[in-house]
mmCIF entry with sequence, helices, sheets and N, C-alpha, C, O atoms, coordinates in Angstrom:
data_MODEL
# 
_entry.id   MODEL 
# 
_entity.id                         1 
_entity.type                       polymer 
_entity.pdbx_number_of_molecules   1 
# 
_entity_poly.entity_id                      1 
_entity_poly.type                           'polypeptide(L)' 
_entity_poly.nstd_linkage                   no 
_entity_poly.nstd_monomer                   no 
_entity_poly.pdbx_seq_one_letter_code       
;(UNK)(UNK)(UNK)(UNK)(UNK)(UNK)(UNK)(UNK)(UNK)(UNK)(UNK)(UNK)(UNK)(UNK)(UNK)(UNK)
(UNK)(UNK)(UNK)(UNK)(UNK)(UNK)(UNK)(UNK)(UNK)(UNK)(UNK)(UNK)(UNK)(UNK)(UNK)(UNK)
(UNK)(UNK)(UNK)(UNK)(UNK)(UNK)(UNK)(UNK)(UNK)(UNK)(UNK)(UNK)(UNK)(UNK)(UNK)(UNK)
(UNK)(UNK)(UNK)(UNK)(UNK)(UNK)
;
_entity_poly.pdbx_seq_one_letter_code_can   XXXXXXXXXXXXXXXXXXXXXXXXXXXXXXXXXXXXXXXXXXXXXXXXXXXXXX 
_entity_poly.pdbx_strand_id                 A 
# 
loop_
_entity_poly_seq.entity_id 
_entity_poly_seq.num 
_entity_poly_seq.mon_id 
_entity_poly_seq.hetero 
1 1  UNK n 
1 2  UNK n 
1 3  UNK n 
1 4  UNK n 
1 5  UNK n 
1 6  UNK n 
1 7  UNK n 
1 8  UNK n 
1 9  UNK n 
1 10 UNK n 
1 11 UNK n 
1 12 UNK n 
1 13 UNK n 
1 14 UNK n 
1 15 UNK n 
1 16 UNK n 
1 17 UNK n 
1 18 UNK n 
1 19 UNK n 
1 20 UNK n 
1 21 UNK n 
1 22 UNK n 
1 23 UNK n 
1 24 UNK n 
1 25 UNK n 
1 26 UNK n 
1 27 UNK n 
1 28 UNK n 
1 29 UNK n 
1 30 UNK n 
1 31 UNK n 
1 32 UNK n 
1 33 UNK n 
1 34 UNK n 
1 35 UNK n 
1 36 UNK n 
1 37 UNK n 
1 38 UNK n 
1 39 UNK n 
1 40 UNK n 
1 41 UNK n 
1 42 UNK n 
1 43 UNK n 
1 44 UNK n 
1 45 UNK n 
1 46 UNK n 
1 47 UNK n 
1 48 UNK n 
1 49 UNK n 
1 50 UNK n 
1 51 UNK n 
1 52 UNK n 
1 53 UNK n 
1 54 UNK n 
# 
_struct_asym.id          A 
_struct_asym.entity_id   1 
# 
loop_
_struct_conf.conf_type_id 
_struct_conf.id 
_struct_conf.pdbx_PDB_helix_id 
_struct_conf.beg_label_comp_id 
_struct_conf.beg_label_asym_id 
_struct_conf.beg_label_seq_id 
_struct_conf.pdbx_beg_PDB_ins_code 
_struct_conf.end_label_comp_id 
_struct_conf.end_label_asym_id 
_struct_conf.end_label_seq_id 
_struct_conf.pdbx_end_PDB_ins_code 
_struct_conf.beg_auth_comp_id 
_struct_conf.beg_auth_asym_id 
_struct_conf.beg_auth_seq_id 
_struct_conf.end_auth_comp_id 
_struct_conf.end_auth_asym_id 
_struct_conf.end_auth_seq_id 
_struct_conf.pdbx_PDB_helix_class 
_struct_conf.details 
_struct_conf.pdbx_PDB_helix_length 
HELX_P HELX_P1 AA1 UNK A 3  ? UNK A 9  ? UNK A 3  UNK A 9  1 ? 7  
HELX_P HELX_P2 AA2 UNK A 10 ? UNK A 15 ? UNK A 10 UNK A 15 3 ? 6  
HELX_P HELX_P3 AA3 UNK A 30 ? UNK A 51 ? UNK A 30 UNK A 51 1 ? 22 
# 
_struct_conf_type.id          HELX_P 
_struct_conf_type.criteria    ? 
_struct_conf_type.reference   ? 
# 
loop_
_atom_site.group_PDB 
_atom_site.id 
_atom_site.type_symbol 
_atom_site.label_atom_id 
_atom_site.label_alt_id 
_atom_site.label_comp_id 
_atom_site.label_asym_id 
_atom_site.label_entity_id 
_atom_site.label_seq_id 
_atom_site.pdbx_PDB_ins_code 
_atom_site.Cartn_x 
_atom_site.Cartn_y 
_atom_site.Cartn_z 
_atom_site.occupancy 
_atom_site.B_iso_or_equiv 
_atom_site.pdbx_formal_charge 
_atom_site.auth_seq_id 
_atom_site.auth_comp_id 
_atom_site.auth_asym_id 
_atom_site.auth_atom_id 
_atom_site.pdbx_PDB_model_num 
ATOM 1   N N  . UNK A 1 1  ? -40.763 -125.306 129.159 1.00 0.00 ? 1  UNK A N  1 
ATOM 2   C CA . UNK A 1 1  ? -41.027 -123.956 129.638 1.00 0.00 ? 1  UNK A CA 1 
ATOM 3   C C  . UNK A 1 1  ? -42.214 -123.409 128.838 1.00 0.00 ? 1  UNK A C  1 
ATOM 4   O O  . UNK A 1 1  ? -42.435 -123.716 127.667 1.00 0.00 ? 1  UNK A O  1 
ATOM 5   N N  . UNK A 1 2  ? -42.879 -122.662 129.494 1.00 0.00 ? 2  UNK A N  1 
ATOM 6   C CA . UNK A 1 2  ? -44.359 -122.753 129.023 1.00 0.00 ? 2  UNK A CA 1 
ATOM 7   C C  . UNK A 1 2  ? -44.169 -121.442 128.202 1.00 0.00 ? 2  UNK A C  1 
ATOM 8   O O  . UNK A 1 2  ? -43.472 -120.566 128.716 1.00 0.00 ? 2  UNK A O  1 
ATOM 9   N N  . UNK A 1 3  ? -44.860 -121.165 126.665 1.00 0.00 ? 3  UNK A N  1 
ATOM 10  C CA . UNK A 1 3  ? -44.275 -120.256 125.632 1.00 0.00 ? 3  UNK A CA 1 
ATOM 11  C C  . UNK A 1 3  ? -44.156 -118.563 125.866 1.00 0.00 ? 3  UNK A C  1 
ATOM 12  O O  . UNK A 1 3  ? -43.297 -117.831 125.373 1.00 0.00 ? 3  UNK A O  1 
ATOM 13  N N  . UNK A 1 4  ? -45.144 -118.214 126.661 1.00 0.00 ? 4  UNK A N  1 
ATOM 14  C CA . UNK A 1 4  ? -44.690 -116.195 127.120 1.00 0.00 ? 4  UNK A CA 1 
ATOM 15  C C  . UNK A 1 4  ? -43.680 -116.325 128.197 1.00 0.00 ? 4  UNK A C  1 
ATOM 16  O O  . UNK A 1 4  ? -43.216 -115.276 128.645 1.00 0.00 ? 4  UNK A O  1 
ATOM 17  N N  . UNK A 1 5  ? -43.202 -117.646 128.761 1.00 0.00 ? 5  UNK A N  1 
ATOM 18  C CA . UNK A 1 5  ? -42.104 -117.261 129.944 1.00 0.00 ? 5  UNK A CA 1 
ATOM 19  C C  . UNK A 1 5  ? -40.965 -117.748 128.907 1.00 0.00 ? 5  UNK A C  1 
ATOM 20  O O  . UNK A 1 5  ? -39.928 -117.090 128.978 1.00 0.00 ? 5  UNK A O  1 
ATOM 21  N N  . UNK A 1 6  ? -40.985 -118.825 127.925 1.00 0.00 ? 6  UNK A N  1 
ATOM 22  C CA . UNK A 1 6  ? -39.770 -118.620 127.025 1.00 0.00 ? 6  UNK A CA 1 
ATOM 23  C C  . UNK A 1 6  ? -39.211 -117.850 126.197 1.00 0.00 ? 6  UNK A C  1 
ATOM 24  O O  . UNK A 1 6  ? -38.023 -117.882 125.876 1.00 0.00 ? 6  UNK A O  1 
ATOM 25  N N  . UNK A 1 7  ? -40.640 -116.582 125.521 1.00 0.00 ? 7  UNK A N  1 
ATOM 26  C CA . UNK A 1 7  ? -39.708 -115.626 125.218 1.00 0.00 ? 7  UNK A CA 1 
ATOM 27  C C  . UNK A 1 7  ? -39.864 -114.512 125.762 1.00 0.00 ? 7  UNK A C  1 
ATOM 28  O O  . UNK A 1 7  ? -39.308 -113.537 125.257 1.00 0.00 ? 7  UNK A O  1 
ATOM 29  N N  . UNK A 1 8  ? -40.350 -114.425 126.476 1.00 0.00 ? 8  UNK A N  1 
ATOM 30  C CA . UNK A 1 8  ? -39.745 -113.494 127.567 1.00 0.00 ? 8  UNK A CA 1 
ATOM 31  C C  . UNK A 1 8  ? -37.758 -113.794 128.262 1.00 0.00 ? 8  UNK A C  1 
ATOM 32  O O  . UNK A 1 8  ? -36.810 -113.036 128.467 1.00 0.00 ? 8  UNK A O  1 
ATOM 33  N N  . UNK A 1 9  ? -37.925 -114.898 128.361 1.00 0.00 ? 9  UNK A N  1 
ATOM 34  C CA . UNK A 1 9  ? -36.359 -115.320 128.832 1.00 0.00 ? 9  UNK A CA 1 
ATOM 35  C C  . UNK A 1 9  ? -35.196 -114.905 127.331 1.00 0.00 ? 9  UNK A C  1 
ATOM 36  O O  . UNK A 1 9  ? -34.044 -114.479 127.404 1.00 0.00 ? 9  UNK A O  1 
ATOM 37  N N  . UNK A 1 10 ? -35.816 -115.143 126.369 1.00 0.00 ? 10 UNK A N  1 
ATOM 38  C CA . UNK A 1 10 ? -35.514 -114.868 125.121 1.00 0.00 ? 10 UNK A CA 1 
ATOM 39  C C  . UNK A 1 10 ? -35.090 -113.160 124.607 1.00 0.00 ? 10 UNK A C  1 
ATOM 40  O O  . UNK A 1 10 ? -34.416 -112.663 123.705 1.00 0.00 ? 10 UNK A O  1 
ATOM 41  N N  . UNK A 1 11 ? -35.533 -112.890 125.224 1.00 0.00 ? 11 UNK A N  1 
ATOM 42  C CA . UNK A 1 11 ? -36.029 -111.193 124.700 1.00 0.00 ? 11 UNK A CA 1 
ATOM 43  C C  . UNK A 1 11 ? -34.873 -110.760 125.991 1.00 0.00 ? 11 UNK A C  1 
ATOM 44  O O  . UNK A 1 11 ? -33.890 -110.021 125.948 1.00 0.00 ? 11 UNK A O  1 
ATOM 45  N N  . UNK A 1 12 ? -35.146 -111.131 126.514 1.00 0.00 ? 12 UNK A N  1 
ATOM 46  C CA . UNK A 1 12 ? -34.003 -111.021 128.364 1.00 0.00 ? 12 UNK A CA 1 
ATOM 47  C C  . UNK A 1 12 ? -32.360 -111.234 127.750 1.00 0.00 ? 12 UNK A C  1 
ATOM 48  O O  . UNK A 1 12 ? -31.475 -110.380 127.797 1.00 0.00 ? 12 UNK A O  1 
ATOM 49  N N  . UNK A 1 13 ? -32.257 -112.492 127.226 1.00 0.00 ? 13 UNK A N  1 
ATOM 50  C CA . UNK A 1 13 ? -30.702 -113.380 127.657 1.00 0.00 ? 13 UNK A CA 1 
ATOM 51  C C  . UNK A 1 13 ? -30.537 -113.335 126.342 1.00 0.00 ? 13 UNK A C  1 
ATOM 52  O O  . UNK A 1 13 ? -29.325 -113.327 126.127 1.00 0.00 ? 13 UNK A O  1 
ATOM 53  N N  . UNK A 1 14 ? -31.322 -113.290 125.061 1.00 0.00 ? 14 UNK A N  1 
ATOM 54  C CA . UNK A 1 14 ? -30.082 -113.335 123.925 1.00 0.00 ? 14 UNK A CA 1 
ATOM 55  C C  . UNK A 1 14 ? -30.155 -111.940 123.073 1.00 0.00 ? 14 UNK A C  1 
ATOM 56  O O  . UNK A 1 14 ? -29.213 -111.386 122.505 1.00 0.00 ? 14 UNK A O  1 
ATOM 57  N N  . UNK A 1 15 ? -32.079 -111.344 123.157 1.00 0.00 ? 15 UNK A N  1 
ATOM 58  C CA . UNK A 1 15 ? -31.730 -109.752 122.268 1.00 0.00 ? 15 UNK A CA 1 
ATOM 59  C C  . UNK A 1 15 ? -31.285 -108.618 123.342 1.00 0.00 ? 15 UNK A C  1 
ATOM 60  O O  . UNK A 1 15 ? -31.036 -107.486 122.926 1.00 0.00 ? 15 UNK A O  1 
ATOM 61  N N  . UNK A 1 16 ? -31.164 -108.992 125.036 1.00 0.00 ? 16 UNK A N  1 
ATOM 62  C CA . UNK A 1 16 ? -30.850 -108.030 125.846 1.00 0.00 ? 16 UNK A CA 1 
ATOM 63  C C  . UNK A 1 16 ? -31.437 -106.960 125.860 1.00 0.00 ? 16 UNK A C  1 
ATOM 64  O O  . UNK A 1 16 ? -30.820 -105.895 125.869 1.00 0.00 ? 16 UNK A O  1 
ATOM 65  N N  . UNK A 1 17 ? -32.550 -107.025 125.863 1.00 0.00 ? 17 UNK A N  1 
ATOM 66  C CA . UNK A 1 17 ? -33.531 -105.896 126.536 1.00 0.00 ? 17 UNK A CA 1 
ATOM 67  C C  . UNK A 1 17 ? -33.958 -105.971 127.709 1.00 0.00 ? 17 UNK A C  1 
ATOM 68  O O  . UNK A 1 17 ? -34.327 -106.965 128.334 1.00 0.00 ? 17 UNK A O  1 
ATOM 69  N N  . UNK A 1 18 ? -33.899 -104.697 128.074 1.00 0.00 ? 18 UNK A N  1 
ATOM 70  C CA . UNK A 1 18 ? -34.678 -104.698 129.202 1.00 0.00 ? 18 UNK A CA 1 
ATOM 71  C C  . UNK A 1 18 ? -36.061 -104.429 129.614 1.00 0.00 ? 18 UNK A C  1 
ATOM 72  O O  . UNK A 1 18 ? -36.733 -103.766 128.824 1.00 0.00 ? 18 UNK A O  1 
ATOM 73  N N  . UNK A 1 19 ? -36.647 -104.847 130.779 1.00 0.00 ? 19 UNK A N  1 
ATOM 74  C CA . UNK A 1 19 ? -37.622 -105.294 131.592 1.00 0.00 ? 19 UNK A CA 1 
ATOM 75  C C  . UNK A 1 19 ? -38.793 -104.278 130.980 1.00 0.00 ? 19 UNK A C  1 
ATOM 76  O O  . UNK A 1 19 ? -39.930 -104.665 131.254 1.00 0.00 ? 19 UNK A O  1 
ATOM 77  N N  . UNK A 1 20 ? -38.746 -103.454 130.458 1.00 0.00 ? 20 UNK A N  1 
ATOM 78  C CA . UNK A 1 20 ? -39.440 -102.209 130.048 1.00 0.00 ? 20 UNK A CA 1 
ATOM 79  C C  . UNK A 1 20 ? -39.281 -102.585 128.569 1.00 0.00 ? 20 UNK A C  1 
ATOM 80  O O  . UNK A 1 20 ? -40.401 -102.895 128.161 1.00 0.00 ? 20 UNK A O  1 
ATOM 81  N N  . UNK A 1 21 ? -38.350 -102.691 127.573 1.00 0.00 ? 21 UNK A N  1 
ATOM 82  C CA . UNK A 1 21 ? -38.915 -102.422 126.687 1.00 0.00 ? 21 UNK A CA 1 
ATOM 83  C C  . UNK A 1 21 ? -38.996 -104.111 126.590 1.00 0.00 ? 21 UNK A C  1 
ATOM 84  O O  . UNK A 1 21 ? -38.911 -104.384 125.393 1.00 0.00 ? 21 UNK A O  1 
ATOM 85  N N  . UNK A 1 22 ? -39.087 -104.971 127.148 1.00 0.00 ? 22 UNK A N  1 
ATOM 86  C CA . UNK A 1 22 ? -39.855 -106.478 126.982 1.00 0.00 ? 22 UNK A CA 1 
ATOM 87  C C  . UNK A 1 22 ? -41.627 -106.057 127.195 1.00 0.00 ? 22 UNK A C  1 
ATOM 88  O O  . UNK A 1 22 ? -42.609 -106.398 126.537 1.00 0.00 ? 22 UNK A O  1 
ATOM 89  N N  . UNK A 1 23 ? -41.506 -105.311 128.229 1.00 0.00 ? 23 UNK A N  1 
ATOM 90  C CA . UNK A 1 23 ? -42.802 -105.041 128.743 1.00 0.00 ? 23 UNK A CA 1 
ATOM 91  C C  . UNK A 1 23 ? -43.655 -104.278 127.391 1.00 0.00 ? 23 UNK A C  1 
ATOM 92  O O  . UNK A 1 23 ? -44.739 -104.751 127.051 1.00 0.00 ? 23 UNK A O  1 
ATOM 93  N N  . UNK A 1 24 ? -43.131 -103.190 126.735 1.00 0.00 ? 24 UNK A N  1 
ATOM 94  C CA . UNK A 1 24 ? -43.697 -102.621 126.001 1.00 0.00 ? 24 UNK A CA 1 
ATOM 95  C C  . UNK A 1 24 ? -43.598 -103.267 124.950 1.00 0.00 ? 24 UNK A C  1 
ATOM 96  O O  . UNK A 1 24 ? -44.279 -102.646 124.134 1.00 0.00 ? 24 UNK A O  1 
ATOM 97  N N  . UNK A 1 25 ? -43.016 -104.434 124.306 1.00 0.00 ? 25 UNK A N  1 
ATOM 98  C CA . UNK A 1 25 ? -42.894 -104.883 123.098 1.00 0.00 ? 25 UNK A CA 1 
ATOM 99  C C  . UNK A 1 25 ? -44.188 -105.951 123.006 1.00 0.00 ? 25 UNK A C  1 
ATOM 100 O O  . UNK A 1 25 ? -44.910 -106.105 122.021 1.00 0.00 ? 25 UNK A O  1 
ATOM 101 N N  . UNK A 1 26 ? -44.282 -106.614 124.237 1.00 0.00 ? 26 UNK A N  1 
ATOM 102 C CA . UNK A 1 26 ? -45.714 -107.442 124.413 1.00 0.00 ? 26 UNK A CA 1 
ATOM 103 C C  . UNK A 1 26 ? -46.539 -106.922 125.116 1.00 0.00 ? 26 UNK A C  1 
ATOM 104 O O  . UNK A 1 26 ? -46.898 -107.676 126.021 1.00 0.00 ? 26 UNK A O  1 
ATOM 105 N N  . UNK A 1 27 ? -47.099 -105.787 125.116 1.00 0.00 ? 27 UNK A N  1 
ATOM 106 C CA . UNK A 1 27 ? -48.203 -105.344 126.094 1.00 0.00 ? 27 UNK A CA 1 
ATOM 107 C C  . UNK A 1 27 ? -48.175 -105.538 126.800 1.00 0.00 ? 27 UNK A C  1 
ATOM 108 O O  . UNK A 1 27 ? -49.335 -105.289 127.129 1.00 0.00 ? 27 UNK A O  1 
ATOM 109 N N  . UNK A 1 28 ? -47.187 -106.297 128.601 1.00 0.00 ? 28 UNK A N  1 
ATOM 110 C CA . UNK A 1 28 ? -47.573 -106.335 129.222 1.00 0.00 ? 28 UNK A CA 1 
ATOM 111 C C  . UNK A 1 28 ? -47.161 -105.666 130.366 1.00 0.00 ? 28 UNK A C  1 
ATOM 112 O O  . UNK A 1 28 ? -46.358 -104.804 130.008 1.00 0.00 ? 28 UNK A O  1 
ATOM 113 N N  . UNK A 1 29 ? -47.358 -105.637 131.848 1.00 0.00 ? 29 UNK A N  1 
ATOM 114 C CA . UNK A 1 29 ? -46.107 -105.158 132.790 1.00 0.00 ? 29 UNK A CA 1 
ATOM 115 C C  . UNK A 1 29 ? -45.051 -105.647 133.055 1.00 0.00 ? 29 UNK A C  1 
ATOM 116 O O  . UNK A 1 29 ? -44.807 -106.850 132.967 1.00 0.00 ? 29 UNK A O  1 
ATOM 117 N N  . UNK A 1 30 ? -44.091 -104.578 133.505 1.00 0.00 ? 30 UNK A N  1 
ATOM 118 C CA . UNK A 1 30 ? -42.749 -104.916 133.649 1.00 0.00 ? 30 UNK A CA 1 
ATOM 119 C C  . UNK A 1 30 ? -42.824 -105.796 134.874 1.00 0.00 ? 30 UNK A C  1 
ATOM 120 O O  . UNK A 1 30 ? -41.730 -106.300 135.126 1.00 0.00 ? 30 UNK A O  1 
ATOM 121 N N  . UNK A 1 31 ? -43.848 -106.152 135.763 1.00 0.00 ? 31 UNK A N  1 
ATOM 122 C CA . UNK A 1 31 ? -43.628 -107.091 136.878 1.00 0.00 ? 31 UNK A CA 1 
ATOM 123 C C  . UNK A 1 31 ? -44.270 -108.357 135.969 1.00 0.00 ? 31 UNK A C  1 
ATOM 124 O O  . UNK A 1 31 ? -44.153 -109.523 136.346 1.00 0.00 ? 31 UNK A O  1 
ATOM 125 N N  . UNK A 1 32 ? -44.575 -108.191 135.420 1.00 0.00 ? 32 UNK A N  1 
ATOM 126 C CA . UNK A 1 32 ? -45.428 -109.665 134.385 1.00 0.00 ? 32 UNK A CA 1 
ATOM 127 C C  . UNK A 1 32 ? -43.797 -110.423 133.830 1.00 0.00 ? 32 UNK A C  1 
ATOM 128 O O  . UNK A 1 32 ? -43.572 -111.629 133.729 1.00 0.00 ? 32 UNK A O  1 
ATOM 129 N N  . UNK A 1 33 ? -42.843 -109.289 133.541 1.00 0.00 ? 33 UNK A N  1 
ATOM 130 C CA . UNK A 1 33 ? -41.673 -109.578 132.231 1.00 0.00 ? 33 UNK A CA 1 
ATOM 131 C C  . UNK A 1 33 ? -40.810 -110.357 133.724 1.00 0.00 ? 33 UNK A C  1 
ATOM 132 O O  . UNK A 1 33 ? -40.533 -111.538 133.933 1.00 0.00 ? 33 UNK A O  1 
ATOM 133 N N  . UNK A 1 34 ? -40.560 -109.071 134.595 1.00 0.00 ? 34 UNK A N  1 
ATOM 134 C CA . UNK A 1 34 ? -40.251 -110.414 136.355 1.00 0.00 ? 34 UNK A CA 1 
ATOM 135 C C  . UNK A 1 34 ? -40.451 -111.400 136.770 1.00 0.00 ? 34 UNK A C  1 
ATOM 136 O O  . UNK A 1 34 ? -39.576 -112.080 137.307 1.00 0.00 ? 34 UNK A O  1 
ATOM 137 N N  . UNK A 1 35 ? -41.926 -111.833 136.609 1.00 0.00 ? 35 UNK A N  1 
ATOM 138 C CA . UNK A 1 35 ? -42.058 -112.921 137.281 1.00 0.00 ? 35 UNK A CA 1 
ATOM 139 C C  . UNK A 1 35 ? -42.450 -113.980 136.209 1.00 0.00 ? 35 UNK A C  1 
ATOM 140 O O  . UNK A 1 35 ? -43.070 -114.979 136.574 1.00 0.00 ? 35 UNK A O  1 
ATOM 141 N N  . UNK A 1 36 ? -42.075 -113.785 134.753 1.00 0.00 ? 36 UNK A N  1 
ATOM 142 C CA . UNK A 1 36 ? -41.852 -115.072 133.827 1.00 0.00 ? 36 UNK A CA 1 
ATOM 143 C C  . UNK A 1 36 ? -40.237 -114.798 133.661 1.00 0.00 ? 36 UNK A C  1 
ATOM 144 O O  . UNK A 1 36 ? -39.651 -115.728 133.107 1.00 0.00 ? 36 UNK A O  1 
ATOM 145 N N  . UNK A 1 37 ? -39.669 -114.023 133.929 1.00 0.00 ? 37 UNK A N  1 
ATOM 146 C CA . UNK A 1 37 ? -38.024 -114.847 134.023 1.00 0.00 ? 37 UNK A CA 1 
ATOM 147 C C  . UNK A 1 37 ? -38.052 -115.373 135.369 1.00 0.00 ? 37 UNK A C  1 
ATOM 148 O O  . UNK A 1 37 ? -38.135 -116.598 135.291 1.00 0.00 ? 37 UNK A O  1 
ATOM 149 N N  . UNK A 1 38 ? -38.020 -114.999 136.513 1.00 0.00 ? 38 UNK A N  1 
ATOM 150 C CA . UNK A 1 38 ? -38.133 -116.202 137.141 1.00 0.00 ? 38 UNK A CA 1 
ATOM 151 C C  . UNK A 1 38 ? -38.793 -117.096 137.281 1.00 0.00 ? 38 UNK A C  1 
ATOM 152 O O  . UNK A 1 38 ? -38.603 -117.528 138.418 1.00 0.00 ? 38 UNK A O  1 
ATOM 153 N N  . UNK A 1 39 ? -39.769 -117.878 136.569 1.00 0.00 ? 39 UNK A N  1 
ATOM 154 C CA . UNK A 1 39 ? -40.292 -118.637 136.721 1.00 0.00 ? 39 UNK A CA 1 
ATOM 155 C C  . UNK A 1 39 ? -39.065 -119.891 135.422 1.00 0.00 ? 39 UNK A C  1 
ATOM 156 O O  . UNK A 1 39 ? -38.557 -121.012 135.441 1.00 0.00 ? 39 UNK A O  1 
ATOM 157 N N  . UNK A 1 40 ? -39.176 -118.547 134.400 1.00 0.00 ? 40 UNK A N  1 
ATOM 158 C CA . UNK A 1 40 ? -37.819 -119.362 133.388 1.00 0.00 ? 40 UNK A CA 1 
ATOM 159 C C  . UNK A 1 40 ? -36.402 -119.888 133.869 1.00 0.00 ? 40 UNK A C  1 
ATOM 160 O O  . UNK A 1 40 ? -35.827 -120.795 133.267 1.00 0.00 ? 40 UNK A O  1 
ATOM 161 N N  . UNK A 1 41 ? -35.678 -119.041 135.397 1.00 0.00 ? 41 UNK A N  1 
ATOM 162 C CA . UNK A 1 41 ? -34.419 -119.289 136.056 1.00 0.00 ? 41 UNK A CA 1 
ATOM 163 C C  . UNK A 1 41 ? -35.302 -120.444 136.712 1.00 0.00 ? 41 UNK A C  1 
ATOM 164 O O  . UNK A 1 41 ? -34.595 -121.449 136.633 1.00 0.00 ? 41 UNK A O  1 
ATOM 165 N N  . UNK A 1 42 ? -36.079 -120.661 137.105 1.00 0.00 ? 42 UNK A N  1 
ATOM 166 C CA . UNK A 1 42 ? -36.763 -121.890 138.351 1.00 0.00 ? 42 UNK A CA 1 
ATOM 167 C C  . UNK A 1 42 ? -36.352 -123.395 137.338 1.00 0.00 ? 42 UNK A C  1 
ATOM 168 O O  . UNK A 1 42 ? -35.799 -124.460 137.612 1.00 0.00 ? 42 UNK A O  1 
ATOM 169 N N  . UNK A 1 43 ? -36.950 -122.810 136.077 1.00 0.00 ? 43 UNK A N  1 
ATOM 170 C CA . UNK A 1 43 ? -37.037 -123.943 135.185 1.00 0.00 ? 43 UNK A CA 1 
ATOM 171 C C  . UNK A 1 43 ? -36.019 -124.536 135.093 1.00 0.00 ? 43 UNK A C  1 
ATOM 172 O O  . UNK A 1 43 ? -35.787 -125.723 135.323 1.00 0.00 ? 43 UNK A O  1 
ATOM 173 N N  . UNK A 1 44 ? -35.102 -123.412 134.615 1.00 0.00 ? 44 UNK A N  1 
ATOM 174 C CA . UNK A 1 44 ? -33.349 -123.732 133.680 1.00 0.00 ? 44 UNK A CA 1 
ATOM 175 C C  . UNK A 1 44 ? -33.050 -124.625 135.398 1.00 0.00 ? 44 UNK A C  1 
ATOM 176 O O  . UNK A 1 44 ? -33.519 -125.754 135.543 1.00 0.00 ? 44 UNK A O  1 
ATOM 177 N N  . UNK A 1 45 ? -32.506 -124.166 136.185 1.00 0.00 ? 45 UNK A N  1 
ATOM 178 C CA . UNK A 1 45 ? -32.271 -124.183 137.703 1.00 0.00 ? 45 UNK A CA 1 
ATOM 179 C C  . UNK A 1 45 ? -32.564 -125.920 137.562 1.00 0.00 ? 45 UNK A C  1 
ATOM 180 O O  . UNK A 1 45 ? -31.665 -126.719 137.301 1.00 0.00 ? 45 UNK A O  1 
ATOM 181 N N  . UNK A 1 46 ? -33.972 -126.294 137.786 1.00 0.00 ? 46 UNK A N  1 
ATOM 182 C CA . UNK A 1 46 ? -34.571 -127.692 138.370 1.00 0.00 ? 46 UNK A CA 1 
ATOM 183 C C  . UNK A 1 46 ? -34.331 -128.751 136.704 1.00 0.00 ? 46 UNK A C  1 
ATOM 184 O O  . UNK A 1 46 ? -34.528 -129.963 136.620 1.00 0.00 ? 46 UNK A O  1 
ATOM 185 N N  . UNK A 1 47 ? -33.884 -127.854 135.604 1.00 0.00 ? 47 UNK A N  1 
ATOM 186 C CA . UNK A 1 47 ? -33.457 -129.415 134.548 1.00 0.00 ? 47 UNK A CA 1 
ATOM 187 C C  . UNK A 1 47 ? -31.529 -129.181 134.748 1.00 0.00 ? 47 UNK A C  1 
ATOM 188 O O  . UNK A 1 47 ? -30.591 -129.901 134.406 1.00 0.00 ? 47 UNK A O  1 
ATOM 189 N N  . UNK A 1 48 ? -31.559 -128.506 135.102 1.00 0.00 ? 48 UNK A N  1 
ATOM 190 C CA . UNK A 1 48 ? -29.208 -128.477 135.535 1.00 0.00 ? 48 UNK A CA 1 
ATOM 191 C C  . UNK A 1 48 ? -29.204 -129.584 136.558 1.00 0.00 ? 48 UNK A C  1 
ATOM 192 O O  . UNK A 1 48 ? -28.493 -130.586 136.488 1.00 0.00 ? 48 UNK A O  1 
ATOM 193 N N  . UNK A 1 49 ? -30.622 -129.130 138.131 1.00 0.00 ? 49 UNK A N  1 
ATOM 194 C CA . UNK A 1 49 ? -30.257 -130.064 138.591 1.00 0.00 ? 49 UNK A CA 1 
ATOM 195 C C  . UNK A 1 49 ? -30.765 -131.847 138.573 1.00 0.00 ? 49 UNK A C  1 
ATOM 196 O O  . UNK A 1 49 ? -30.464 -132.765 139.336 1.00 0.00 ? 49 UNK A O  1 
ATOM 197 N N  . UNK A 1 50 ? -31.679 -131.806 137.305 1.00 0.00 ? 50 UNK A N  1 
ATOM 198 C CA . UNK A 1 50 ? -32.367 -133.017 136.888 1.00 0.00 ? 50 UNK A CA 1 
ATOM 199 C C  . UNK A 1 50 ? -30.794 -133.608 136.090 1.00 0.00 ? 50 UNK A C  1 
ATOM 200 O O  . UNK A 1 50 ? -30.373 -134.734 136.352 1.00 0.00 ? 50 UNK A O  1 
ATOM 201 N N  . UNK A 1 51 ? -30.260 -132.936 135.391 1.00 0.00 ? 51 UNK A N  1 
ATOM 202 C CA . UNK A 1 51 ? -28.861 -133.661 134.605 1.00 0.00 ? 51 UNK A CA 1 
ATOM 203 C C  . UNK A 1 51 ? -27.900 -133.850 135.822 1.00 0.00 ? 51 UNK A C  1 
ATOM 204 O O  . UNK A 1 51 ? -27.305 -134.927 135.859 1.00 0.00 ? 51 UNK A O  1 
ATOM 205 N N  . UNK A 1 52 ? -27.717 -133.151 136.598 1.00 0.00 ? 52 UNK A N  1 
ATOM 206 C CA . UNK A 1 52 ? -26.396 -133.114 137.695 1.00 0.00 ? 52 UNK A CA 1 
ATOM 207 C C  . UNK A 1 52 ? -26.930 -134.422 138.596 1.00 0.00 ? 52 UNK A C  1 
ATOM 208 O O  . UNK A 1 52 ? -26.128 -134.722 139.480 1.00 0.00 ? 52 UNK A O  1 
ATOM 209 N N  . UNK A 1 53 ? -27.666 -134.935 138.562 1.00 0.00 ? 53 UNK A N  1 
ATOM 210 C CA . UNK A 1 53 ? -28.313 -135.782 139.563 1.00 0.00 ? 53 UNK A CA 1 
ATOM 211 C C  . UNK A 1 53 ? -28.463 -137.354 139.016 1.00 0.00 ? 53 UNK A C  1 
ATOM 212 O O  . UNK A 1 53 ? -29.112 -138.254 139.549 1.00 0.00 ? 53 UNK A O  1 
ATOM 213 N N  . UNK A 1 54 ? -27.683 -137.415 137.815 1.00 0.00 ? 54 UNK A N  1 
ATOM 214 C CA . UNK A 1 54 ? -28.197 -138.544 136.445 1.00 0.00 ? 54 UNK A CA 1 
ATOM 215 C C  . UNK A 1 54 ? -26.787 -139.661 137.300 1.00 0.00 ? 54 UNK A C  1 
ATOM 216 O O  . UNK A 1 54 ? -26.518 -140.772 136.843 1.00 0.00 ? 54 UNK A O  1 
# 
């Protein structure tokens, strides 16, 4: 997972912030902090189904 969509997923799922103050903690927009968690659920998603498929 490529490193601003991992902690962005980071800042999301283990310190539980939200989309706004992710956004304001790295300068960027709150649709920027959107569309690197999903790009991070796409990730997690396609290696569950890379193991489920072994």
């Amino acid at each position: 997972m490529p490193s601003p969509t991992h902690g962005v997923f980071l800042l999301a799922r283990v310190e539980q912030l939200s989309y706004k103050e992710i956004a304001v903690r790295l300068n960027i927009d709150a649709r920027a902090v959107e569309r690197h968690l999903n790009k991070a659920m796409a990730h997690c998603t396609a290696a569950l189904q890379a193991t489920e498929s072994r």
